[in-house]
MIDOSE-799942 format. One record per residue (C-alpha): chain; residue in three letters; z, y, x; residue number from 1. Coordinates in steps of 0.5 Angstrom, whole numbers, plus 500, padded with zeros to 3 digits. Last residue first. Layout:
! residues N
+--------+--------+-----+-----+-----+-----+
: chaine : residu :  pz :  py :  px : num :
+--------+--------+-----+-----+-----+-----+
:      A :    Ala :   Z :   Y :   X : NUM :
...
+--------+--------+-----+-----+-----+-----+
This chain:
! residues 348
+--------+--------+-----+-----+-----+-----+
: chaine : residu :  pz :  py :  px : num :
+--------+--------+-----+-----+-----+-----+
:      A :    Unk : 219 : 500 : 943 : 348 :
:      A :    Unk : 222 : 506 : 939 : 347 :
:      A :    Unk : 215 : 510 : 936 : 346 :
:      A :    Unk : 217 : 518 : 935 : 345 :
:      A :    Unk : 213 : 523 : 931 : 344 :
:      A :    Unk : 210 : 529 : 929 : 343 :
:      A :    Unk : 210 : 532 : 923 : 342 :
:      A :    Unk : 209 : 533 : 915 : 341 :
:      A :    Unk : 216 : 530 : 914 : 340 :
:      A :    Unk : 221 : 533 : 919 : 339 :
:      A :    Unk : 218 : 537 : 925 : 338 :
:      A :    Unk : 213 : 539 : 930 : 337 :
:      A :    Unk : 212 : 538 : 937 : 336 :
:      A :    Unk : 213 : 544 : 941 : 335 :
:      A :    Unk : 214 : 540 : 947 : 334 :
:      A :    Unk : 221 : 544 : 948 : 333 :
:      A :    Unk : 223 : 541 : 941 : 332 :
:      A :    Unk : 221 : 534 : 942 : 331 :
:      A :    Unk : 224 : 534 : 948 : 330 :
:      A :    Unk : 231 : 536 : 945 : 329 :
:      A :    Unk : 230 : 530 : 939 : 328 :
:      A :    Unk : 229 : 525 : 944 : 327 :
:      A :    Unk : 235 : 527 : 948 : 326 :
:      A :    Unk : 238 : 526 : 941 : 325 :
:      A :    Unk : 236 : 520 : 940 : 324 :
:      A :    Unk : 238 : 517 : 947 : 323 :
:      A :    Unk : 244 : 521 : 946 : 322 :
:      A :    Unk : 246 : 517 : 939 : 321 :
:      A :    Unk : 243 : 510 : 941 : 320 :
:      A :    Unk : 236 : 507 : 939 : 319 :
:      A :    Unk : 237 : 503 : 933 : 318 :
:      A :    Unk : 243 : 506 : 931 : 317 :
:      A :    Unk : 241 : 513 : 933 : 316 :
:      A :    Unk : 235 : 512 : 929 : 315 :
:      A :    Unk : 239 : 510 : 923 : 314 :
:      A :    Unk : 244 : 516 : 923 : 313 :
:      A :    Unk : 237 : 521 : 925 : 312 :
:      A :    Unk : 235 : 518 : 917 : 311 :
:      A :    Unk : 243 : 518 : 913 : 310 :
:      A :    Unk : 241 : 526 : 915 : 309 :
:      A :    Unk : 246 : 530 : 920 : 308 :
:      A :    Unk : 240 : 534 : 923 : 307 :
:      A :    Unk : 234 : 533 : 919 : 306 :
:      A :    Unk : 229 : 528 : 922 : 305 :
:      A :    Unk : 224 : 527 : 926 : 304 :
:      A :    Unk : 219 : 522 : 925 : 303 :
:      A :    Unk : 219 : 514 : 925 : 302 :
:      A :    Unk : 216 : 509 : 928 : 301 :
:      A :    Unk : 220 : 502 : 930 : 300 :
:      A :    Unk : 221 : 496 : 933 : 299 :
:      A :    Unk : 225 : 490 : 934 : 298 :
:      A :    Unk : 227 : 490 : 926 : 297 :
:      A :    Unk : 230 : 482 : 924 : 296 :
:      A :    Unk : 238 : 483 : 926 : 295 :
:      A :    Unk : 240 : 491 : 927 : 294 :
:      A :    Unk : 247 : 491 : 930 : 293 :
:      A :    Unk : 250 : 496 : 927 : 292 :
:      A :    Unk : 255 : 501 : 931 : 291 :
:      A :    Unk : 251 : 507 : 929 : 290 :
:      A :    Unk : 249 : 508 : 923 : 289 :
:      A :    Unk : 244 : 504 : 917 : 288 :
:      A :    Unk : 246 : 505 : 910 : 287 :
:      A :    Unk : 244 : 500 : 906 : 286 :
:      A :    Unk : 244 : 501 : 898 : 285 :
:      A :    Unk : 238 : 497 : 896 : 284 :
:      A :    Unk : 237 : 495 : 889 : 283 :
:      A :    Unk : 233 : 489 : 888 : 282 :
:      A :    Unk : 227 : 485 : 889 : 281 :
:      A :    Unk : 227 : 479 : 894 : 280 :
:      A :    Unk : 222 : 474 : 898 : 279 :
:      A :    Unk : 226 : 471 : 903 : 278 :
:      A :    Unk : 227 : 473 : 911 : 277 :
:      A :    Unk : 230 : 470 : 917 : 276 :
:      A :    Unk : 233 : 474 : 922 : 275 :
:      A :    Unk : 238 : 470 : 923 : 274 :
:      A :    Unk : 244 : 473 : 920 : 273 :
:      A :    Unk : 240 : 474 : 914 : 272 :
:      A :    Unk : 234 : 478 : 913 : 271 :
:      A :    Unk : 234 : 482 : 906 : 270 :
:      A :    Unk : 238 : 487 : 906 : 269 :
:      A :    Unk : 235 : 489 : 915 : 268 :
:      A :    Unk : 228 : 488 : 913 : 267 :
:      A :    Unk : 228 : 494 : 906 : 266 :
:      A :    Unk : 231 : 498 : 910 : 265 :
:      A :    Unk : 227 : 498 : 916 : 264 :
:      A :    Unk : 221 : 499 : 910 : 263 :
:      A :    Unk : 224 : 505 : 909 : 262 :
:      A :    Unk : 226 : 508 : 915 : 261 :
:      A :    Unk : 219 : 508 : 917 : 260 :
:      A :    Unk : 213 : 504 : 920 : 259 :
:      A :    Unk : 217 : 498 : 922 : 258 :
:      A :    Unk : 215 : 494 : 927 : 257 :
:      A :    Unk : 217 : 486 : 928 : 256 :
:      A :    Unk : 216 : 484 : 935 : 255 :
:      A :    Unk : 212 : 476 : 936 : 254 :
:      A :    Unk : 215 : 470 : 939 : 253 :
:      A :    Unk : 212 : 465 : 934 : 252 :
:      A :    Unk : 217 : 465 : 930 : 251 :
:      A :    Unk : 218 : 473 : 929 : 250 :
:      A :    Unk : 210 : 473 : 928 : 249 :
:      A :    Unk : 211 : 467 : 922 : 248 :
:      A :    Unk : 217 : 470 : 919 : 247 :
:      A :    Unk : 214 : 477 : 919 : 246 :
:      A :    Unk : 207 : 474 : 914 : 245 :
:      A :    Unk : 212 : 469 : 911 : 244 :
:      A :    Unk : 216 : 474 : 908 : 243 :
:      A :    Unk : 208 : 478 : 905 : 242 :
:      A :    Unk : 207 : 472 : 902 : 241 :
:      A :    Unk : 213 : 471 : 899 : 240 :
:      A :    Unk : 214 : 478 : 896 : 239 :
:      A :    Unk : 218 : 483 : 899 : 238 :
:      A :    Unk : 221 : 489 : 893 : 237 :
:      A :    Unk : 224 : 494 : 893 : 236 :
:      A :    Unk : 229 : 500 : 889 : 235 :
:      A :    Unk : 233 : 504 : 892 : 234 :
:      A :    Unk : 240 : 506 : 891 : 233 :
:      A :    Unk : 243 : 513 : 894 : 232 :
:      A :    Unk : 247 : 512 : 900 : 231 :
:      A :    Unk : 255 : 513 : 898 : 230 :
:      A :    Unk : 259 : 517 : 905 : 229 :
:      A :    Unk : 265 : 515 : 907 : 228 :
:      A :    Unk : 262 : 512 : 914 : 227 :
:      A :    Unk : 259 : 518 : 916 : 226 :
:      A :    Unk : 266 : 522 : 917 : 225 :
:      A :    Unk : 264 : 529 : 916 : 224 :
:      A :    Unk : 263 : 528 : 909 : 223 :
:      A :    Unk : 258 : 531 : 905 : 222 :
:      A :    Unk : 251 : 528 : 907 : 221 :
:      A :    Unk : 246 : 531 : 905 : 220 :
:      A :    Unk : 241 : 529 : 900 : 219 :
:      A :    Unk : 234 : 529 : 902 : 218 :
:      A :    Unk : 233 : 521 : 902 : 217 :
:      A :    Unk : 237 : 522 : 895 : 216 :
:      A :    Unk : 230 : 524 : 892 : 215 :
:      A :    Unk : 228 : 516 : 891 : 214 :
:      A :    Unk : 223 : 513 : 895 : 213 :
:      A :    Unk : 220 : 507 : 891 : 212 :
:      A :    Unk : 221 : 501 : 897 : 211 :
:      A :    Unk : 215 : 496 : 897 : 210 :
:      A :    Unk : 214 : 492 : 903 : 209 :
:      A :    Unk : 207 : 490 : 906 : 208 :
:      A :    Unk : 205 : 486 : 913 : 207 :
:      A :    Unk : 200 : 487 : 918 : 206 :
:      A :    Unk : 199 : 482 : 923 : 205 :
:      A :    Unk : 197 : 485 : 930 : 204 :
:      A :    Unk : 191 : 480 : 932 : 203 :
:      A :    Unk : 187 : 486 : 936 : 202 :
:      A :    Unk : 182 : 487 : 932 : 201 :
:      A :    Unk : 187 : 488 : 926 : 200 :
:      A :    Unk : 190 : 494 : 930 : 199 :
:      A :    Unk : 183 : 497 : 931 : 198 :
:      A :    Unk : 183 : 497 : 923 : 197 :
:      A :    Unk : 189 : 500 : 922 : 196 :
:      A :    Unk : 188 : 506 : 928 : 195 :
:      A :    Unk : 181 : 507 : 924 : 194 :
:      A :    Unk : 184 : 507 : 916 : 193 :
:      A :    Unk : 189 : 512 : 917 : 192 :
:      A :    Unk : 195 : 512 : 920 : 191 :
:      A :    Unk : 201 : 517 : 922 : 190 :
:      A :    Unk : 202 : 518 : 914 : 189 :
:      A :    Unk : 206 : 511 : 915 : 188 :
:      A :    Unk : 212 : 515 : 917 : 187 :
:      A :    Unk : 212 : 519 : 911 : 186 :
:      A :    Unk : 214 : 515 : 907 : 185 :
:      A :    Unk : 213 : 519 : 901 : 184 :
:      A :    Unk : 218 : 521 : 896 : 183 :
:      A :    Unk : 219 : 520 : 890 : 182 :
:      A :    Unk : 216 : 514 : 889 : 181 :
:      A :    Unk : 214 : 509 : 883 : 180 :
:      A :    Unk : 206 : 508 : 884 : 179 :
:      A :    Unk : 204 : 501 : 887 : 178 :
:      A :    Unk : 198 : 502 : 892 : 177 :
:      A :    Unk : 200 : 507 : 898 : 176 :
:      A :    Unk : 198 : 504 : 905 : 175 :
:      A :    Unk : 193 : 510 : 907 : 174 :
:      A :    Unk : 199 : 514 : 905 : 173 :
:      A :    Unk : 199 : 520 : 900 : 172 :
:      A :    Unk : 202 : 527 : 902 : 171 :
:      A :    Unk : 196 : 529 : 904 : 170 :
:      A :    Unk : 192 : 527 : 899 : 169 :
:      A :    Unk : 195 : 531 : 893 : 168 :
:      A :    Unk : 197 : 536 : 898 : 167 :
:      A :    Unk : 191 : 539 : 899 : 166 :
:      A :    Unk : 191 : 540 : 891 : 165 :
:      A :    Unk : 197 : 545 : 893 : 164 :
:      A :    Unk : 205 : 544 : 894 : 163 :
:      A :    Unk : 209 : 551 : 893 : 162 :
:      A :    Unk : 212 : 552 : 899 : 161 :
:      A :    Unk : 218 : 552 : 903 : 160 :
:      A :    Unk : 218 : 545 : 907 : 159 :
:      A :    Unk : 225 : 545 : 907 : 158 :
:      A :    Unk : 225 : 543 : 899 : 157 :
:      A :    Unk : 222 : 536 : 901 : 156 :
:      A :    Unk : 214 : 537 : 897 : 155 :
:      A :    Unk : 215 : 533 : 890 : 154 :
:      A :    Unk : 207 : 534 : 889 : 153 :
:      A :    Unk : 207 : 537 : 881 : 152 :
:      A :    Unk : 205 : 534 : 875 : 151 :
:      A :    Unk : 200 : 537 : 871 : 150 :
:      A :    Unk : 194 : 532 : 870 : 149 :
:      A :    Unk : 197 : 526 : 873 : 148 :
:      A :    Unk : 204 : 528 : 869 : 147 :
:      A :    Unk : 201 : 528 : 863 : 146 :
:      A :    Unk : 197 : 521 : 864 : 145 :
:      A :    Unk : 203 : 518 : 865 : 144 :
:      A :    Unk : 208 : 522 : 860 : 143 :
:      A :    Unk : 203 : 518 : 855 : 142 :
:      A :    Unk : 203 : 512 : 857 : 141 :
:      A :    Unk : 210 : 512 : 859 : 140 :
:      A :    Unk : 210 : 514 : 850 : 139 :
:      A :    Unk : 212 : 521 : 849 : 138 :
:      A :    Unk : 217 : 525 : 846 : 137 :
:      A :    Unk : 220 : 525 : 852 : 136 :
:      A :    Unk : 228 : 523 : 852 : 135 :
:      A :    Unk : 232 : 525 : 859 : 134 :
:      A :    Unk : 238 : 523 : 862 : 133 :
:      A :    Unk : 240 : 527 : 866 : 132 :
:      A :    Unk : 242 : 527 : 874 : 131 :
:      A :    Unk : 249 : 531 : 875 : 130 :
:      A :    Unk : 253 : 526 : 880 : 129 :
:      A :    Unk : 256 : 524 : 874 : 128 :
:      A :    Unk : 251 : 523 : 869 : 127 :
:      A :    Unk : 249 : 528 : 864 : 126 :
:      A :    Unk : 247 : 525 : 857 : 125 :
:      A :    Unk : 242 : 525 : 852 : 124 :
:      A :    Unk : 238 : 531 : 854 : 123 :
:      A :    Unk : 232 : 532 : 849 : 122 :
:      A :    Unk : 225 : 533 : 852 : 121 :
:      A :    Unk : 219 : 536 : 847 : 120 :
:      A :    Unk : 212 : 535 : 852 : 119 :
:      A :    Unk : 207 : 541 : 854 : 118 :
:      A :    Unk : 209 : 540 : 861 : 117 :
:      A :    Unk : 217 : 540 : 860 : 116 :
:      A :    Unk : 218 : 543 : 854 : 115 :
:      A :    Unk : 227 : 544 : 853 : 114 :
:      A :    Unk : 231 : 540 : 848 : 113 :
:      A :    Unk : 240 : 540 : 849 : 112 :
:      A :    Unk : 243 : 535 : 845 : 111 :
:      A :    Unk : 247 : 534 : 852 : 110 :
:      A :    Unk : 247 : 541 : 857 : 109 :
:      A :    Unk : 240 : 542 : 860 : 108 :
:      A :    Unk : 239 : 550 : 861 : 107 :
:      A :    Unk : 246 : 550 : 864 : 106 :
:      A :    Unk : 243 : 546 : 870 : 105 :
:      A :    Unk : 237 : 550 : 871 : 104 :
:      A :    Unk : 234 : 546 : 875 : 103 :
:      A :    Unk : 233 : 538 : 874 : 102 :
:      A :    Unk : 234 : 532 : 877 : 101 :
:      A :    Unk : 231 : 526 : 873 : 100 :
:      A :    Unk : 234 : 520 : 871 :  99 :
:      A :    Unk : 227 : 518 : 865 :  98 :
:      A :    Unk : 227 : 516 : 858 :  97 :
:      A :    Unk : 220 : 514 : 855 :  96 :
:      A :    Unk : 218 : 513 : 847 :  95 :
:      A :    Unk : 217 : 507 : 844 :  94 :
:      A :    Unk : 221 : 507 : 838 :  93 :
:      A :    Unk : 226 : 502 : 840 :  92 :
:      A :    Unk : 228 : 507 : 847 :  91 :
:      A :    Unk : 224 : 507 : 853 :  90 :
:      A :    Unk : 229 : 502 : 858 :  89 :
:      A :    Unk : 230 : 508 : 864 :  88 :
:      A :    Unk : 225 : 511 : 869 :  87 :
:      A :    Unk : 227 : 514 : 875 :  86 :
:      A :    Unk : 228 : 520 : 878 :  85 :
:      A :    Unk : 224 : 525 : 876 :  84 :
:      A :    Unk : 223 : 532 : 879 :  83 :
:      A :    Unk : 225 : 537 : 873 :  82 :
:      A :    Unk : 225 : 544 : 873 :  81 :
:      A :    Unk : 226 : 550 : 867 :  80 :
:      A :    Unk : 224 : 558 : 866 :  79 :
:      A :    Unk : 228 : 561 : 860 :  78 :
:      A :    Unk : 222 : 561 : 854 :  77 :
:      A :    Unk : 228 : 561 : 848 :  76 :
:      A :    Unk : 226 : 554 : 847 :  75 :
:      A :    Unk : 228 : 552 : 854 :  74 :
:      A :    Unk : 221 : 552 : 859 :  73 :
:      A :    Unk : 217 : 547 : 863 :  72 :
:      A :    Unk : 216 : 545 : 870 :  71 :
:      A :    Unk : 215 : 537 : 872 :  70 :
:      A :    Unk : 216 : 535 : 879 :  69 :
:      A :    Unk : 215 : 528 : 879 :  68 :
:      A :    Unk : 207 : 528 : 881 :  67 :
:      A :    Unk : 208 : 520 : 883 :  66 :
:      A :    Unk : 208 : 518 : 890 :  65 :
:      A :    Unk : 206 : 510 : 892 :  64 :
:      A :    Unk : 210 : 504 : 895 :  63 :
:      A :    Unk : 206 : 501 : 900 :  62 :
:      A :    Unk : 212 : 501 : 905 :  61 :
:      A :    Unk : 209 : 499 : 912 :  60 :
:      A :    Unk : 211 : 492 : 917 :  59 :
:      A :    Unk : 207 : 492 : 923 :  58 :
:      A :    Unk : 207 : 484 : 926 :  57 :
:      A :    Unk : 206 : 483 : 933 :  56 :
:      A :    Unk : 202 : 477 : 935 :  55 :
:      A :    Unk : 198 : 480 : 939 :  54 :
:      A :    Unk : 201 : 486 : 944 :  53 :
:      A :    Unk : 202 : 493 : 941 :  52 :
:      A :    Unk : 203 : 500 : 945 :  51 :
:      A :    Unk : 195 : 501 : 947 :  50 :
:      A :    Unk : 195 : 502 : 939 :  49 :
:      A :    Unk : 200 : 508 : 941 :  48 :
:      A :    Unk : 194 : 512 : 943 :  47 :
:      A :    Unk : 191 : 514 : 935 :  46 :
:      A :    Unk : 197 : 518 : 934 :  45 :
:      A :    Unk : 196 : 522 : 940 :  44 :
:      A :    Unk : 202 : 521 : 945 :  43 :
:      A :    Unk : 208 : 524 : 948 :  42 :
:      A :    Unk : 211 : 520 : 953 :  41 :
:      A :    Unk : 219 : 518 : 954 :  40 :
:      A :    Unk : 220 : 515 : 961 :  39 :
:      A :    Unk : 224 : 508 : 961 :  38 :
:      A :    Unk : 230 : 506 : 958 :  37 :
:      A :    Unk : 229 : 499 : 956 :  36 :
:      A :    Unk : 227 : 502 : 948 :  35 :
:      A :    Unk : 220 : 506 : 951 :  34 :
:      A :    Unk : 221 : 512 : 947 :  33 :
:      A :    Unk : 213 : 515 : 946 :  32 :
:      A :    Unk : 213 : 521 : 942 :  31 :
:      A :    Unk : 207 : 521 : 938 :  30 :
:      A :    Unk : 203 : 526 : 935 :  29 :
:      A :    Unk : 199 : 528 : 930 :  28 :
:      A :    Unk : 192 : 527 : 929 :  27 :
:      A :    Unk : 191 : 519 : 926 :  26 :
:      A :    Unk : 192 : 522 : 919 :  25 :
:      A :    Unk : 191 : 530 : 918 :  24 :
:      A :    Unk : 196 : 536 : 922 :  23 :
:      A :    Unk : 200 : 535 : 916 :  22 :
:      A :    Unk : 202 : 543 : 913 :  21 :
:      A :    Unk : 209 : 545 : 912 :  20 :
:      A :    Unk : 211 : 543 : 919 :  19 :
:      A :    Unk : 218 : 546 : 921 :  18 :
:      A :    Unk : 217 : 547 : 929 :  17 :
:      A :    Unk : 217 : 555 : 927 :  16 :
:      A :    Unk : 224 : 554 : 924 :  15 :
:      A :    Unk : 226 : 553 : 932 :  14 :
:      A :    Unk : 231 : 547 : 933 :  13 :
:      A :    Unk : 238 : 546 : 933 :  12 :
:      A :    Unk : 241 : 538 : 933 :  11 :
:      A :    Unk : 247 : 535 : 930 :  10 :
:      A :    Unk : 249 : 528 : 930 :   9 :
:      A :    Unk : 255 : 529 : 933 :   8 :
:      A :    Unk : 257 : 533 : 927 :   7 :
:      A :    Unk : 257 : 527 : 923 :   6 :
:      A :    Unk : 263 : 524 : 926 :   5 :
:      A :    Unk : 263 : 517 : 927 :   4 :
:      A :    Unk : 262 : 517 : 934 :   3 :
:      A :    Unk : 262 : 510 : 938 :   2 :
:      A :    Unk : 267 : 508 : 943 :   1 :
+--------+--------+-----+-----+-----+-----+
């Protein structure tokens, strides 16, 4: 019988294994979890290459990070923090609304106006799980430019550091094109442009989705029960020449690779019970835990994720909880590095 108890999914590992620093594009390490049940294998990066044959198709999410962290102060000079969220419907004048998070909560109460980078924000209304709706006095033109120049990286917050120019690049992926995420997929930070062109060479498909991250991929769950808990909604989008891509390889006996949780998500909302695709947009609120049966994904690179985290509950649904959680141990004792600037595993 599958555990649904969160605490089954936990794991201890030294803080020192936290990465606050990437290792760079194409030099981190990859814990090899072959899925029949063979011997796992650290591997560089650039070797997991070796691990694809022809025909295969390896899916990534281009979705692009914005500089959502905003700082600013209330009227009487308290300091305040914002990360955005999501844009909203601007209002009839033009001027841009966001759902954004914001610190101090008591700084932000309804009617309430603060200085985010230089800009005057009103608070219109406070949602239920605390998020506020925000009203700039700025068109999304013009909070766009202000946030390209002061703006800030929303770093995950167990990283414990202010982010820096460095992380402008590095919190950025090779794949990255369409701007909306909050988070990166840090999965595809494990590429760079050498390991993509070799994978071309070796008539590996490479196939795109977009899935703007949100900031509830840091959220812990709250419930010890995991079937009880909301997922946070997504938005993503699959284009038709990019289905036709993983259909194509799934037709002609090839393996679909998902690069992240992300572009595993968007698959297994789209694909029917077939395993066939269609070009769809929307929201998606999949949570993925044990006992799934994952219907299009064959293989997946990930990294390691928080313990007790929606992330480590979709692994385990595709790899198993004790294989993962053996993976996790193994991982720590070869001193391999955590969590969104680290190292990472390939299931295949």
């Amino acid at each position: 019988m599958i555990s649904t108890n969160l605490s089954d999914y936990n794991f201890d590992f030294p803080k020192e294994l936290i990465a606050d620093r990437t290792a760079g594009k194409g030099k981190t390490r990859i814990l090899h979890c072959p899925k029949n049940g063979g011997e796992r294998k650290i591997l560089q990066a650039t070797e997991i290459i070796s691990l694809f044959k022809p025909g295969d198709c390896l899916v990534v999410n281009n979705t692009k990070v914005i500089p959502a962290r905003l700082f600013g102060k209330t009227l009487h000079g308290g300091k305040v923090e914002t990360l955005l969220v999501q844009p909203l419907i601007p209002t009839d004048s033009g001027k841009a609304r966001w759902e954004a998070w914001v610190k101090p909560g008591k700084a932000f109460p309804i009617n309430r106006e603060v200085e985010l980078a230089g800009i005057q924000v009103f608070v219109e209304s406070i949602k239920a799980d605390g998020a506020r709706i925000l009203r700039f006095n700025a068109t999304p033109q013009e909070l766009e430019l202000v946030m390209e120049k002061e703006g800030h990286v929303p770093l995950p917050p167990y990283i414990g550091r202010p982010d820096d120019d460095e992380d402008k690049k590095a919190y950025q992926t090779i794949f990255a094109k369409y701007s909306g995420a909050v988070a990166a997929p840090t999965a595809s930070l494990h590429f760079n442009e050498e390991m993509l062109e070799a994978l071309k060479k070796n008539d590996v498909e490479i196939a795109e989705v977009t899935l703007h991250v949100g900031p509830g991929t840091f959220q812990n769950i709250a419930v010890e029960n995991f079937t009880e808990h909301q997922m946070h909604g997504e938005r993503y989008i699959l284009t038709e020449e990019n289905a036709k891509k993983i259909n194509r390889a799934k037709s002609n006996g090839g393996r679909v690779i998902t690069v992240g949780t992300t572009s595993t998500r968007v698959l297994e909302t789209i694909a029917d019970k077939n395993g066939h695709l269609s070009a769809q947009e929307g929201i998606t609120h999949a949570f993925i835990y044990p006992g799934y049966r994952y219907k299009i994904v064959d293989g997946l690179i990930t990294n390691f994720h928080w313990p007790k985290s929606s992330l480590i509950l979709l692994v385990s649904a595709f790899y198993g909880r004790e294989n993962t959680l053996n993976a996790y141990n193994e991982a720590v004792k070869a001193k391999m590095k955590l969590f969104s600037y680290g190292d990472g595993m390939f299931i295949i």
